[in-house]
C-alpha positions as CSV (number, residue, x, y, z in Angstrom):
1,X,0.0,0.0,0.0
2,X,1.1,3.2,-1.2
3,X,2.1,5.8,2.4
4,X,-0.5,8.2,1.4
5,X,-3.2,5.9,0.9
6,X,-2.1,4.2,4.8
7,X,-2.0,7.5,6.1
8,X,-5.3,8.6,4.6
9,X,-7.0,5.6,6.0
10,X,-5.1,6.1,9.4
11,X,-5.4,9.9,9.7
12,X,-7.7,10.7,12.6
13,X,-7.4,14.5,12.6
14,X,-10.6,16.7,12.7
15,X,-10.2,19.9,10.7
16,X,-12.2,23.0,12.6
17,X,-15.3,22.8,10.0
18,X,-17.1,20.8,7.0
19,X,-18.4,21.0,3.8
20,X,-21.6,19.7,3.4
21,X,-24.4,19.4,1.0
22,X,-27.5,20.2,2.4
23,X,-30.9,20.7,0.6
24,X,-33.7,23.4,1.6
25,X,-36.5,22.3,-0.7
26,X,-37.7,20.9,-4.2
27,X,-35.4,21.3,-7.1
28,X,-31.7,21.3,-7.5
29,X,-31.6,25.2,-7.1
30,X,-32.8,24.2,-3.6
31,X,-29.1,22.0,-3.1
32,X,-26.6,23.8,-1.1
33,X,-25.9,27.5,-0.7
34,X,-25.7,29.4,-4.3
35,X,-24.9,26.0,-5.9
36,X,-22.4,25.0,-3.6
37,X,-21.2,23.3,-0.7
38,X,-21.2,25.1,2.7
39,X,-19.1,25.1,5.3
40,X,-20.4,23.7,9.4
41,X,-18.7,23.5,12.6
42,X,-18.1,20.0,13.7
43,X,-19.3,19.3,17.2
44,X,-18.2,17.0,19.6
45,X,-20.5,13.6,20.2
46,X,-22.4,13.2,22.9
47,X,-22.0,10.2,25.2
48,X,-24.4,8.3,22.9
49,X,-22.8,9.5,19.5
50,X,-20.3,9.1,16.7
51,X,-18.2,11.5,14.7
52,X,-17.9,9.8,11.5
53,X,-16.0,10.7,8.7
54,X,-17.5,9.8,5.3
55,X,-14.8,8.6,2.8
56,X,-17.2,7.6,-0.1
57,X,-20.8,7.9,-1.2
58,X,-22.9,6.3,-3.9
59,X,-25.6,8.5,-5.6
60,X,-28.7,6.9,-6.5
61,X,-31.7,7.8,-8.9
62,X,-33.9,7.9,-4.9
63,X,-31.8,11.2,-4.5
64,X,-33.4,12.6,-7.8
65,X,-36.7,11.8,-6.5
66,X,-35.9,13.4,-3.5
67,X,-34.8,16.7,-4.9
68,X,-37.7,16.7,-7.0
69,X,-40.4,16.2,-4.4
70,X,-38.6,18.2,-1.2
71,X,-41.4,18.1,1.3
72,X,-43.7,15.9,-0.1
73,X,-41.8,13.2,-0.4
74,X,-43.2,10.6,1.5
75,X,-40.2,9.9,4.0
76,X,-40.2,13.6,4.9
77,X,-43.6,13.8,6.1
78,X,-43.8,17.7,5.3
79,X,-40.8,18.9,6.6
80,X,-39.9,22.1,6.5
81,X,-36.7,21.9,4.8
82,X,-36.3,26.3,4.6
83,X,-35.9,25.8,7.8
84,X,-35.0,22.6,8.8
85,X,-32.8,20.6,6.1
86,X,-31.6,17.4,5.4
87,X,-29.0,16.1,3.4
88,X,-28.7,13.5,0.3
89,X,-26.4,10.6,0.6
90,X,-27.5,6.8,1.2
91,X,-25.2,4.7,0.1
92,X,-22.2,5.4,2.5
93,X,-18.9,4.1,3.5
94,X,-17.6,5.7,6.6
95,X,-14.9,5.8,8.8
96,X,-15.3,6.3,13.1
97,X,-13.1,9.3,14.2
98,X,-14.5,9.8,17.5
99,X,-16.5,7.6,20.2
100,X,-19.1,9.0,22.9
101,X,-18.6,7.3,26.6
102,X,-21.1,5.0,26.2
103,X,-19.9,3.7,23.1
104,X,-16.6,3.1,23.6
105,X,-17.0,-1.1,24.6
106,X,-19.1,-1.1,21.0
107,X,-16.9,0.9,18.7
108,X,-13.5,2.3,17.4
109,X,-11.7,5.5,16.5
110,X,-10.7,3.9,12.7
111,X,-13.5,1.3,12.4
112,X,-14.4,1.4,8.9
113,X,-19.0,0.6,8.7
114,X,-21.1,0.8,5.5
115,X,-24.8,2.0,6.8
116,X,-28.0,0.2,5.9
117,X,-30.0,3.1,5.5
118,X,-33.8,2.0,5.2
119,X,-34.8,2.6,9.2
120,X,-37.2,1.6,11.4
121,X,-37.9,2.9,14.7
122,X,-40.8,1.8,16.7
123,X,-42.8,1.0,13.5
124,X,-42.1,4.3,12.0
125,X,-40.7,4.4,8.8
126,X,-37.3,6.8,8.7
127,X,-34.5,6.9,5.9
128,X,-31.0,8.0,6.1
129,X,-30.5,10.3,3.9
130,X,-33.8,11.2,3.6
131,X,-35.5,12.3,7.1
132,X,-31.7,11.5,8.9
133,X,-29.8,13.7,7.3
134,X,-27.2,11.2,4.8
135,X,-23.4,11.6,4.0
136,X,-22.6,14.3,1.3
137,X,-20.7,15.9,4.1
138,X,-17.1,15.3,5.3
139,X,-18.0,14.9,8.8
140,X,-21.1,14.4,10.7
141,X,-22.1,12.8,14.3
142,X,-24.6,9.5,14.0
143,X,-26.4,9.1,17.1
144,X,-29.2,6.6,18.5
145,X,-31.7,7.8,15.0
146,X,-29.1,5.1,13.3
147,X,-27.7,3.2,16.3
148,X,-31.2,2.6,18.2
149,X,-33.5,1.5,15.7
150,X,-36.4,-1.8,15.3
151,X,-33.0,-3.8,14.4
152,X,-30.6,-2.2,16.5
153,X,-27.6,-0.6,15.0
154,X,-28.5,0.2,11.0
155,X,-24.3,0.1,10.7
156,X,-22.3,-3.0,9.1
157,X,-19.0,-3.5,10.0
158,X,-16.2,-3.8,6.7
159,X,-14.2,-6.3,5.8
160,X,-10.8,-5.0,5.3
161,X,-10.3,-6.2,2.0
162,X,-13.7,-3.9,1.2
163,X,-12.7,-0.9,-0.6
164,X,-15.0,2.4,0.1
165,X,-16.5,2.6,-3.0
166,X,-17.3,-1.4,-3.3
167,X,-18.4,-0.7,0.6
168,X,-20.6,2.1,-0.5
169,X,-21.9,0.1,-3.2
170,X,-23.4,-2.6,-0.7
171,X,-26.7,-0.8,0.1
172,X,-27.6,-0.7,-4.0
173,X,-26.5,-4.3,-4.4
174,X,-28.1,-5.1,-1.3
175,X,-31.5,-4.1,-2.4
176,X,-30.5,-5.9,-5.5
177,X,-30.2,-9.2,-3.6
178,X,-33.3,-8.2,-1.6
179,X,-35.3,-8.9,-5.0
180,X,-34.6,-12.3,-5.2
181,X,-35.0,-12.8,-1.1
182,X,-38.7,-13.7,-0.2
183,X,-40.6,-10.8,1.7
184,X,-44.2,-11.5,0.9
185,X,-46.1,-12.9,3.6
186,X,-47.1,-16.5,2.3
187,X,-49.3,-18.4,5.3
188,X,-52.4,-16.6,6.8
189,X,-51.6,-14.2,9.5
190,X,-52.6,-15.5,12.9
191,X,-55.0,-13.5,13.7
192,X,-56.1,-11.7,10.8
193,X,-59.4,-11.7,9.5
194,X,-59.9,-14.1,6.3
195,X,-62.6,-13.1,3.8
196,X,-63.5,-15.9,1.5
197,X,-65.4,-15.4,-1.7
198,X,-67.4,-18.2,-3.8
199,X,-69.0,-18.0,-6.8
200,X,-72.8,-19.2,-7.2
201,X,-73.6,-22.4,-8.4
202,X,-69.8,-23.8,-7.3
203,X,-70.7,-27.1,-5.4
204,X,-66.9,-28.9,-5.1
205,X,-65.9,-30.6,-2.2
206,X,-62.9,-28.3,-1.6
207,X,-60.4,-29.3,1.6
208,X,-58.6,-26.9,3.7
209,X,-56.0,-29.2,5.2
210,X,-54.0,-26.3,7.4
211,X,-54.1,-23.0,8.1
212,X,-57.8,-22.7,9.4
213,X,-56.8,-21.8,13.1
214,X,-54.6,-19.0,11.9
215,X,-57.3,-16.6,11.2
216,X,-59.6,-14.9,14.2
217,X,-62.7,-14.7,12.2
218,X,-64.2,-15.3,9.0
219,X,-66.2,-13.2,6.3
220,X,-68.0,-15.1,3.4
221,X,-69.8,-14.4,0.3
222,X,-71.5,-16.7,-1.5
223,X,-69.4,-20.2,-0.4
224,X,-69.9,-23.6,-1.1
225,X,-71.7,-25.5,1.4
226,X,-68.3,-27.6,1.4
227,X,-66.0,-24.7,2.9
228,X,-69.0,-23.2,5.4
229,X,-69.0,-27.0,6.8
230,X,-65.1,-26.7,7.4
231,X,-65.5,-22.9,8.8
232,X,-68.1,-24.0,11.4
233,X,-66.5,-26.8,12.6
234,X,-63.2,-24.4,13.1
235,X,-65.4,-22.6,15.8
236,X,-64.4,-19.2,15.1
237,X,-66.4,-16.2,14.2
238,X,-68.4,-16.5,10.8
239,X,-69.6,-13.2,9.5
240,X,-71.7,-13.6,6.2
241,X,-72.6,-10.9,3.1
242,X,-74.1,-12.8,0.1
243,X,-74.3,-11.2,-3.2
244,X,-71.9,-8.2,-3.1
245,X,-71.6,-6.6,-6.0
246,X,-68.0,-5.2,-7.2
247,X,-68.7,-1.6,-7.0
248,X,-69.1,-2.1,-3.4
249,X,-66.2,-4.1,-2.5
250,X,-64.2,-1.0,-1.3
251,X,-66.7,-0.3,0.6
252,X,-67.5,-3.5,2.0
253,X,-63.7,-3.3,3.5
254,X,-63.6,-0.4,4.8
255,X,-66.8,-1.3,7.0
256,X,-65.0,-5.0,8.2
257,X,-61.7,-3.6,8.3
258,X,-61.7,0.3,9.1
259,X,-59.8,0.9,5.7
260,X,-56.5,-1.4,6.4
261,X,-57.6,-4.0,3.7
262,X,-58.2,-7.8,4.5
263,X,-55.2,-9.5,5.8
264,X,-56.0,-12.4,3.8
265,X,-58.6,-13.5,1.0
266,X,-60.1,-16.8,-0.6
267,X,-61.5,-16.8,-4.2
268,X,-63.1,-19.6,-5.4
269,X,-63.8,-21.1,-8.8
270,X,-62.8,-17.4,-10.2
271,X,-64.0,-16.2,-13.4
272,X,-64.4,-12.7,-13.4
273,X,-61.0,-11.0,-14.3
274,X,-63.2,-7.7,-13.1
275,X,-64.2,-9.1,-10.0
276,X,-60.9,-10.1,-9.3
277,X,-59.6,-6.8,-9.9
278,X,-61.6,-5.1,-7.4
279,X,-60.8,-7.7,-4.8
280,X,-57.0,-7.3,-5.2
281,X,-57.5,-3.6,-4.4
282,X,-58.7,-4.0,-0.8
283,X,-55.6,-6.5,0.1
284,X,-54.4,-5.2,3.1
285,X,-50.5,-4.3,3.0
286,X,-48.3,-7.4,3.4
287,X,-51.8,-9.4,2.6
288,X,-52.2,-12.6,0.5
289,X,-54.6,-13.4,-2.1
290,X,-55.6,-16.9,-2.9
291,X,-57.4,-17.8,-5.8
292,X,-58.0,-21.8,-5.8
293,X,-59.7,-22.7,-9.5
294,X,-59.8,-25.0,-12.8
295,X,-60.7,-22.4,-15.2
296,X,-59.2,-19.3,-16.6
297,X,-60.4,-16.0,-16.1
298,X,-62.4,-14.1,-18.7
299,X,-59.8,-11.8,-19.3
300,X,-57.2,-9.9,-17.6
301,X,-57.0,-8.5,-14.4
302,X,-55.6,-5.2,-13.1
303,X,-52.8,-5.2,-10.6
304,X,-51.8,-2.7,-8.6
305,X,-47.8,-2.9,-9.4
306,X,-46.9,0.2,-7.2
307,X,-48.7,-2.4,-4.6
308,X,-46.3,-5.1,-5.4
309,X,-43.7,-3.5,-5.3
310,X,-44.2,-1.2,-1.9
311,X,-47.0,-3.3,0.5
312,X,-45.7,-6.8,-0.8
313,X,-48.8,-8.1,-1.5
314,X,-49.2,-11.7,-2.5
315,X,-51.1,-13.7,-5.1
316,X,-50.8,-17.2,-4.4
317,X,-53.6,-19.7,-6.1
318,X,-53.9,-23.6,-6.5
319,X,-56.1,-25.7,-8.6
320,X,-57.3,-27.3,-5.8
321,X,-59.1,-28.8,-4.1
322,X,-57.0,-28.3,-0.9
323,X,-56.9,-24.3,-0.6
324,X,-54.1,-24.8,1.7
325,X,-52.1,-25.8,-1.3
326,X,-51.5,-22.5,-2.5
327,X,-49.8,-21.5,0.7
328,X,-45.4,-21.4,1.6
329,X,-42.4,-20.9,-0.1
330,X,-42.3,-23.8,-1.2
331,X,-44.6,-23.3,-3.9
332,X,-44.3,-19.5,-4.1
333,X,-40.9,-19.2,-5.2
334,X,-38.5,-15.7,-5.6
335,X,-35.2,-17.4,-7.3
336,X,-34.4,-16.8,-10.8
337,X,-35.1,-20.8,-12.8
338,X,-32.0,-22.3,-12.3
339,X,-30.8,-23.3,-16.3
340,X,-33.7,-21.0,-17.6
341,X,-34.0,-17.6,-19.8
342,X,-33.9,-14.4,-17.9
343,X,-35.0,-11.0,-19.1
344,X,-34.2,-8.2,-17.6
345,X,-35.5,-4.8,-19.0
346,X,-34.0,-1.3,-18.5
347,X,-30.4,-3.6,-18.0
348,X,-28.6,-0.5,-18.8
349,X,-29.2,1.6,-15.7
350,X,-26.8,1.0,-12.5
351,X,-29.6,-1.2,-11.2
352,X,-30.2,-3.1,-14.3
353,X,-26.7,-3.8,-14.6
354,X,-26.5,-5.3,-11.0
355,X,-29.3,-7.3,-11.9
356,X,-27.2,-8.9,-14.9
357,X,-24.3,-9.4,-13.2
358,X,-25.7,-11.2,-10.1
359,X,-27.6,-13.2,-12.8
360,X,-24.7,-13.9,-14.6
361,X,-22.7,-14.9,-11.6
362,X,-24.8,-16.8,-9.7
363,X,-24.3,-20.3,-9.2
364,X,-27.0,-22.5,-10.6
365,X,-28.5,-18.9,-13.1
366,X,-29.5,-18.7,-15.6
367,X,-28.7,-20.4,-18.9
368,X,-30.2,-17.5,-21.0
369,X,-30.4,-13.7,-20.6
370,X,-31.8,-11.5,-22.6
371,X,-30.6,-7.7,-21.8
372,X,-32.9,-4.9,-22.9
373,X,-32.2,-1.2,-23.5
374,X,-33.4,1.6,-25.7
375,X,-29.8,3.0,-26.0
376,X,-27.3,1.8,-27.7
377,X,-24.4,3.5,-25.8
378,X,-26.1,1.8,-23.0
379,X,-25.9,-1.5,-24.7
380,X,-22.3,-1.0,-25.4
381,X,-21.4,-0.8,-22.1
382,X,-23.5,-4.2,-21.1
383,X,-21.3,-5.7,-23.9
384,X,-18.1,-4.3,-22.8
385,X,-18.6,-5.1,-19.2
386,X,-20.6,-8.2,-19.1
387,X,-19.4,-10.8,-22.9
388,X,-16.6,-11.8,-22.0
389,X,-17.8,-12.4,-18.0
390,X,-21.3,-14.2,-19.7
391,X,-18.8,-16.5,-21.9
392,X,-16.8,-17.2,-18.6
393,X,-19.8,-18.4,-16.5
394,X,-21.3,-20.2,-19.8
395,X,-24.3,-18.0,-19.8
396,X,-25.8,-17.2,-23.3
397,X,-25.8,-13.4,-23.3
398,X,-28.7,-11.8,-25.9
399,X,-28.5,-7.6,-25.8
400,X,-31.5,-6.2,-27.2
401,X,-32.6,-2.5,-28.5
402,X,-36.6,-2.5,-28.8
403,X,-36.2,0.7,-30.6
404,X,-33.6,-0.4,-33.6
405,X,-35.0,-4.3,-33.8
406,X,-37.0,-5.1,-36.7
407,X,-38.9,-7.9,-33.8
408,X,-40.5,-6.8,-31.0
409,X,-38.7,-8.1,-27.5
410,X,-42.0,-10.7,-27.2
411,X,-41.1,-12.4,-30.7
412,X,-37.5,-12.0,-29.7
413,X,-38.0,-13.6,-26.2
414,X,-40.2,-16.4,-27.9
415,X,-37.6,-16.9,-30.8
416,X,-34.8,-18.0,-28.3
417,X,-37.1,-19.8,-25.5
418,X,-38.5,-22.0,-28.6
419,X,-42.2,-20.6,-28.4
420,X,-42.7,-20.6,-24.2
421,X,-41.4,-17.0,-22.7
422,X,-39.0,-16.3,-20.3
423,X,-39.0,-17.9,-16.8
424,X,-38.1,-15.1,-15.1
425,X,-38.8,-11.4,-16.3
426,X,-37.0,-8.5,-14.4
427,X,-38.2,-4.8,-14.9
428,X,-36.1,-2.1,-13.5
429,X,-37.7,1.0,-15.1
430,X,-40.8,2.6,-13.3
431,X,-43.3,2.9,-16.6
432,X,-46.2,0.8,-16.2
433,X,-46.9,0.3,-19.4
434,X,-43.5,-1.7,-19.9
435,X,-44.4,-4.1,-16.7
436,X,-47.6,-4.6,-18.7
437,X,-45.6,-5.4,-21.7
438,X,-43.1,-7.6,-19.2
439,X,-45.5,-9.9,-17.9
440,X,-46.6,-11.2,-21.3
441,X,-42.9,-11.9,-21.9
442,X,-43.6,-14.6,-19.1
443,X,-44.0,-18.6,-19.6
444,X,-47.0,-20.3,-17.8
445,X,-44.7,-20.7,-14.5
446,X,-42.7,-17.5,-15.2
447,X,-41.6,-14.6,-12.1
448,X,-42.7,-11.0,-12.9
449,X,-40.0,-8.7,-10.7
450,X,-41.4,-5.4,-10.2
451,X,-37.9,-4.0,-9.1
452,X,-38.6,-0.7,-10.3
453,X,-41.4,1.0,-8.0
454,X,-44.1,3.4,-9.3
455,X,-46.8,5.2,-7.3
456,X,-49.6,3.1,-5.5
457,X,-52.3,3.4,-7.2
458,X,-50.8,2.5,-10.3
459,X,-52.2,-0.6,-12.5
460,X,-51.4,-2.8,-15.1
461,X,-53.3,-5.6,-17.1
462,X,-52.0,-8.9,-16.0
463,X,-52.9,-12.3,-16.6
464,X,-53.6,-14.1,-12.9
465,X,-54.9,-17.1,-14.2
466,X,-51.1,-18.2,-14.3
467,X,-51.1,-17.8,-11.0
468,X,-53.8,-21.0,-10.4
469,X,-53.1,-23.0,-12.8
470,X,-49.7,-23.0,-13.8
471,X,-47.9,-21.3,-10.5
472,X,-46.7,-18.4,-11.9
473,X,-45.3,-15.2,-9.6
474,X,-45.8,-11.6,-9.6
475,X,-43.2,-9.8,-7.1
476,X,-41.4,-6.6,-6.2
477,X,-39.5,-5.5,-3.4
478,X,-38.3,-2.1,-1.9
479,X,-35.3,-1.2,0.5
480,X,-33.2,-4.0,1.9
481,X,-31.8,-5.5,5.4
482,X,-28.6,-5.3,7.2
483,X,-28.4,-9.0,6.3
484,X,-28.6,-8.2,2.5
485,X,-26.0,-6.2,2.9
486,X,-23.9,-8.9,4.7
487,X,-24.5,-11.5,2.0
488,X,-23.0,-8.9,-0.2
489,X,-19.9,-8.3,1.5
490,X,-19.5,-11.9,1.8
491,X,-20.0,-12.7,-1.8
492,X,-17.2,-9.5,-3.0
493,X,-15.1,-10.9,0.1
494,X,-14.9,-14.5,-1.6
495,X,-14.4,-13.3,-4.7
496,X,-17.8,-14.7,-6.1
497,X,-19.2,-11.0,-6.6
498,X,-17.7,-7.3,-7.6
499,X,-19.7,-4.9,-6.3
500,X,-17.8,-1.7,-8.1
501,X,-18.2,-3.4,-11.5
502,X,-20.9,-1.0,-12.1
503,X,-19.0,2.5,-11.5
504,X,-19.3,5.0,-14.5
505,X,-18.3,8.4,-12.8
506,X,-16.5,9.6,-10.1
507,X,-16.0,13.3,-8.3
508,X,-14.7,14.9,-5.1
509,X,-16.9,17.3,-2.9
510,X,-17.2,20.0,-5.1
511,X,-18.9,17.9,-8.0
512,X,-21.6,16.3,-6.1
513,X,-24.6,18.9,-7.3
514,X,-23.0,17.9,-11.4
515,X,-23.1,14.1,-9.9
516,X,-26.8,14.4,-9.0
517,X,-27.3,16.2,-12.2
518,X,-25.8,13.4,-14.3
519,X,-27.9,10.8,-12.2
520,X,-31.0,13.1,-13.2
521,X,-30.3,13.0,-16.7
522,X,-29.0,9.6,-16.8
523,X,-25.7,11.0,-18.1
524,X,-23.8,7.7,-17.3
525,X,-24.8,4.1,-17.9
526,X,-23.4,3.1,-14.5
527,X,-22.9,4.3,-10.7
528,X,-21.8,7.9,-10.0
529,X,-19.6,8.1,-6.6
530,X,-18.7,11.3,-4.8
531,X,-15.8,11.2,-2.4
532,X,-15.8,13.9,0.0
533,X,-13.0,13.9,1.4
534,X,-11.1,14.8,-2.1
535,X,-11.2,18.4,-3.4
536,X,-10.5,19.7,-6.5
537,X,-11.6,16.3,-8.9
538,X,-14.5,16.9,-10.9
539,X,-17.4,14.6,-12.3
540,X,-15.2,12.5,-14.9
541,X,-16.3,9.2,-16.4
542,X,-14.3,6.6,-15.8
543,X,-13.0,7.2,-19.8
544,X,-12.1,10.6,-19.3
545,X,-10.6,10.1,-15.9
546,X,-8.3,7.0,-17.6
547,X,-7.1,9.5,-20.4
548,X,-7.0,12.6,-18.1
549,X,-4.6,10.9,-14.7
550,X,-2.8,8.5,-16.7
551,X,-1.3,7.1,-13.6
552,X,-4.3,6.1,-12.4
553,X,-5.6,5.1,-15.9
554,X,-3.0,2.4,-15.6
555,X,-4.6,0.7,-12.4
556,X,-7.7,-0.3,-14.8
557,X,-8.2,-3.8,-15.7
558,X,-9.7,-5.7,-18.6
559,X,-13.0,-3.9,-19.6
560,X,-12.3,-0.1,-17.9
561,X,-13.8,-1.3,-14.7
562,X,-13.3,0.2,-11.3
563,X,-11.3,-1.2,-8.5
564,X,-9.8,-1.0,-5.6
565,X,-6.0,-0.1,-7.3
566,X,-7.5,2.8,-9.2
567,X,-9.5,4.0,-6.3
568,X,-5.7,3.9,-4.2
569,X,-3.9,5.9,-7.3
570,X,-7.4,8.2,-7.3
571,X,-7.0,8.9,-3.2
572,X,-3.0,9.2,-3.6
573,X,-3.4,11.7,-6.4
574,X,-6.1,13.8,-5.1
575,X,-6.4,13.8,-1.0
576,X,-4.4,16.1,0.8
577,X,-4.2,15.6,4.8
578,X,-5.3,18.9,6.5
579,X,-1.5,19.5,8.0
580,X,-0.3,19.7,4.5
């Protein structure tokens, strides 16, 4: 290791202020003072504080929506950011400079920690670097709103073979590995209240094998005299409404359940894509719905995707006759088909391209994966970064431009997967109209992945008689865990994973309003990561930074890809220690 980079990781010193980032409302006019970074005292922590200093940070399309909502985005609750601001930065590698008293037999001056920043503290929903103000700032105390939270300390201790952008880069790939990690709620919730819907006229002897003492009480409509014998002899409460019509579903909710949804529901012998449409919507968040029938529905249905992908909701469905059937992982799964065909669409963002890789990587993958962009730059970069890794793992790599193909991406997807769709489709762009479009890219048994989320309240025309009969999977997931990050670390630890293969653009402090600018614009096709501790660097792709520093140019491997070398050469050429 080079003496400047040892003595930039060892160098404890605490200069007399900071520069920091902070933003005072909606719109990057709103981001710092005049356009620029100010300049804050650094106080000393508390007995039940950190001082932290942050050594890199990873900017992420959720700090665009930030900026662009200010108050009214939804982790900010109306704050009054004039007056009271936060600050942007998430995905954060950090380094402890100083310990409060009470502390001390928990951390070190030098520890290096990545933060898991999605927060949780009793049952309220907090953020750092949303409401907690995040890490565009050299220094900054963290204090029991990170270390005293639903799951204790939101702070992961580094590996020392993690470098600080790879570190930063856990949260992003964390969420990432979140996707594929089950969070839907798949038995009945003990309990909950169950409403079961028949359909007129439906006289089969259905079963219900488990699962009947989970639920405190019952509602029915129109069941077969099969499943009210099985309900009575369960001995709980039975409350019954016959005939409802669909326009007063919502209604019909809101009086049984005070507006929070049913925590799970039973649809029999379905045939109305219409009715089940209007049932979906009053799923209450983290709910299940299980339809149990032979036939397929009239048509399709419409899902609420901002639903999947926020409240976790699950559609779960059997042929019967055993409802329970439809019920556990075992059945529901969240995996990519090991051996199968993969799409992923919108592959050329940051996201998408963590999507690939891990696909590409994983043991047991995918044989097939189709890559979809409406860019051709974009698509460049998937080749250069992933062909020659796709040929290593023996994964089939298709890259496809919608725009510029004389086939559509369904005949495409059908052409290569011999008439049957893709097993797993992957959508990380938030346009309804292309999830619609994804989930007929599915086979019979195929996995929608809403990873993208759009607002609640937002729908698309699926077809949920896939769900029933052939087992097919709609899911989406937002934010991650502590233990997402972990598996991360542990993966780029082992050498099975590299988390900083997705880095297009780099700055120090002083670029970090052009950095969020370039995320706004989608400027790069990869990761943009700010360092603050480094003055004087502006935002350079990693071309232009290659051809510009040519001594750190020469740290790059096969492909132009980031690593921990070039990030040395970058903090050897740029930082300067505050003595100096």
């Amino acid at each position: 290791m080079n003496a400047k980079m040892e003595k930039y990781q060892k160098n404890l010193t605490v200069p007399e202020k900071t520069w920091a980032w902070n933003f005072y409302g909606a719109g990057l006019e709103k981001f710092g003072r005049d356009g620029k970074p100010e300049q804050l005292a650094i106080p000393e922590p508390n007995a039940d504080q950190l001082l932290v200093r942050i050594d890199s940070v990873g900017m992420c399309f959720s700090d665009v929506k930030i900026m662009k909502q200010g108050r009214d985005h939804p982790k900010l609750y109306n704050r009054d950011l004039e007056n009271d601001p936060s600050r942007l930065g998430h995905e954060v590698t950090l380094t402890i400079i100083k310990v409060g008293e009470d502390l001390k037999d928990k951390y070190t001056p030098g520890q290096r920690l990545a933060v898991q920043p999605d927060i949780y503290q009793n049952g309220k929903s907090t953020a750092y670097g949303y409401t907690i103000p995040g890490g565009l700032i050299q220094y900054h105390l963290i204090g029991p709103e990170v270390l005293e939270t639903d799951e204790g300390a939101c702070l992961l201790p580094l590996d020392e073979k993690m470098g600080y952008v790879a570190a930063s880069l856990l949260e992003p790939w964390g969420c990432v590995v979140a996707a594929y990690t089950q969070r839907r709620r798949l038995e009945p919730k003990q309990g909950g209240i169950m409403w079961i819907v028949g359909t007129p006229g439906d006289t089969r002897e259905y079963q219900f094998s488990k699962y009947l003492d989970a639920p405190a009480k019952f509602v029915v409509t129109d069941i077969p005299p099969s499943v009210r014998a099985l309900l009575q002899a369960s001995g709980k409460e039975i409350v019954e409404e016959d005939k409802l019509p669909n326009d007063e579903i919502a209604a019909f909710s809101k009086k049984l359940t005070g507006g929070a949804g049913f925590e799970d529901i039973v649809v029999l012998a379905p045939k109305s894509a219409e009715q089940v449409s209007e049932i979906a919507r009053v799923i209450a968040r983290r709910g299940t719905m299980n339809l149990v029938g032979q036939e397929p529905l009239d048509g399709l249905a419409q899902a609420d995707v901002g639903r999947l992908h926020y409240d976790y909701v699950a559609f779960v469905g059997t042929t019967g006759p055993d409802i329970a059937a439809a019920y556990g992982e075992a059945r529901n799964r969240c995996e990519l088909t090991p051996n199968g065909a993969a799409v992923f669409v919108g592959a050329g963002g940051p996201m998408g391209q963590m999507h690939v890789q891990r696909a590409i990587e994983m043991t047991n993958g995918p044989a097939k994966i189709v890559a979809t962009e409406v860019s051709d730059e974009r698509l460049d970069v998937l080749r250069q970064s992933f062909e020659s890794l796709a040929k290593k793992h023996n994964v089939e790599l298709h890259l496809f431009n919608p725009m510029t193909s004389s086939q559509s991406l369904y005949d495409f997807t059908m052409s290569i997967t011999d008439g049957k769709g893709a097993d797993d489709v992957v959508v990380s762009v938030p346009v309804a109209p292309l999830m619609e479009e994804a989930a007929t890219l599915m086979n019979d048994n195929g996995m929608l992945v809403l990873f993208a989320g759009v607002p609640i309240g937002t729908y698309a025309a699926v077809d949920f008689s896939k769900v029933y009969l052939h087992n097919a999977q709609y899911t989406g997931t937002s934010g991650l865990t502590i233990d997402d990050q972990a598996s991360v670390m542990n993966s780029a630890v082992s050498g099975a994973l590299s988390p900083d293969r997705v880095v297009a653009a780099v700055g120090g402090m002083e670029a970090a309003k052009d950095a969020l600018k370039a995320v706004m614009d989608g400027a790069y096709p990869g990761k943009v990561v700010i360092f603050p501790q480094i003055h004087g660097l502006p935002l350079m792709g990693l071309d232009e930074l290659k051809e510009t520093y040519p001594e750190i140019g020469s740290k790059f491997g096969e492909g132009n890809l980031w690593n921990k070398e070039v990030e040395s050469a970058l903090i050897e050429t740029f930082w300067q220690a505050e003595e100096e």
